[in-house]
C-alpha positions in Angstrom: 7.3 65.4 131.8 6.5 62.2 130.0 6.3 62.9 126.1 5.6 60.2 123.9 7.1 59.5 120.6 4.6 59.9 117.0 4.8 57.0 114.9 6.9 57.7 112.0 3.6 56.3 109.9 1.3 59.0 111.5 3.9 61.7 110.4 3.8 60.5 106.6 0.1 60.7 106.8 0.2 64.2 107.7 2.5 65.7 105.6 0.7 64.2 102.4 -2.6 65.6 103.5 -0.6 68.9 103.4 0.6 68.2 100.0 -2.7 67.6 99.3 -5.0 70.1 100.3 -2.9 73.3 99.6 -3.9 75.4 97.1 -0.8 75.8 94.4 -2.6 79.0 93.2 -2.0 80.7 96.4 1.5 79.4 95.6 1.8 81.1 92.7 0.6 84.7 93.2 2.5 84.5 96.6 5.9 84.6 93.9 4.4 86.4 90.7 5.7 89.7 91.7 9.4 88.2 91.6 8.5 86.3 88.5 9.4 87.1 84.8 6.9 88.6 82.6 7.2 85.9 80.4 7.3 83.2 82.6 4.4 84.4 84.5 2.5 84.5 81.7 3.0 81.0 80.2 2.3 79.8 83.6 -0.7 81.4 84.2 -2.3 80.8 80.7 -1.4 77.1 80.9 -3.1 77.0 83.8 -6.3 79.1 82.6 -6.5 76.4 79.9 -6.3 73.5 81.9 -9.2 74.9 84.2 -11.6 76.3 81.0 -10.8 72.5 80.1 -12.1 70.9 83.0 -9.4 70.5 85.4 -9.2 71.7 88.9 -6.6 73.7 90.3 -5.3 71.5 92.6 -5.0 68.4 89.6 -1.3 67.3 89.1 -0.7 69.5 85.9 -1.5 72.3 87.9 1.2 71.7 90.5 3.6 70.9 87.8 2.9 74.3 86.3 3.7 76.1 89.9 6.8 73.7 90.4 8.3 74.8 87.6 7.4 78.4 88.5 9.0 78.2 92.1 11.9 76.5 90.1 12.5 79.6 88.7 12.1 81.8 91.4 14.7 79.7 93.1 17.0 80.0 90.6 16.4 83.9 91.0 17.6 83.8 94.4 14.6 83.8 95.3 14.6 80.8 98.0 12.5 77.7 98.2 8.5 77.5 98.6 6.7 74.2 100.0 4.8 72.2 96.6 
């Protein structure tokens, strides 16, 4: 069987188009359940605004938001999600 390497470069590429197409949404209601109340809700409503003001859900703040989300749920014991 002759496999061939992939170019370290080609890798690279393809995780950040991962990175970049997921939806962080998804993300989130995937942990809400395991989430505090509060924290839930401050999440979610910072993110409402941002959209009502024009953003898109898959901007920067909006990943921010759901990193700091899965931060928590980590620190719950609730183990590590992809960002």
């Amino acid at each position: 069987m002759n496999i061939k390497p992939v170019p370290v470069e080609l890798v690279g590429e393809t995780l950040m188009n991962f990175v970049i197409t997921y939806n962080p949404i998804d993300v989130l209601q995937h942990i809400a359940c395991d989430l505090p109340k509060e924290v839930l809700t401050d999440v979610r409503q910072r993110i409402h605004d941002w959209l009502v003001s024009g953003g898109h859900h898959t901007d920067h703040y909006v990943r921010q938001q759901v990193a700091y989300a899965q931060k928590v749920y980590a620190a719950m014991g609730g183990g590590d999600l992809v960002v």
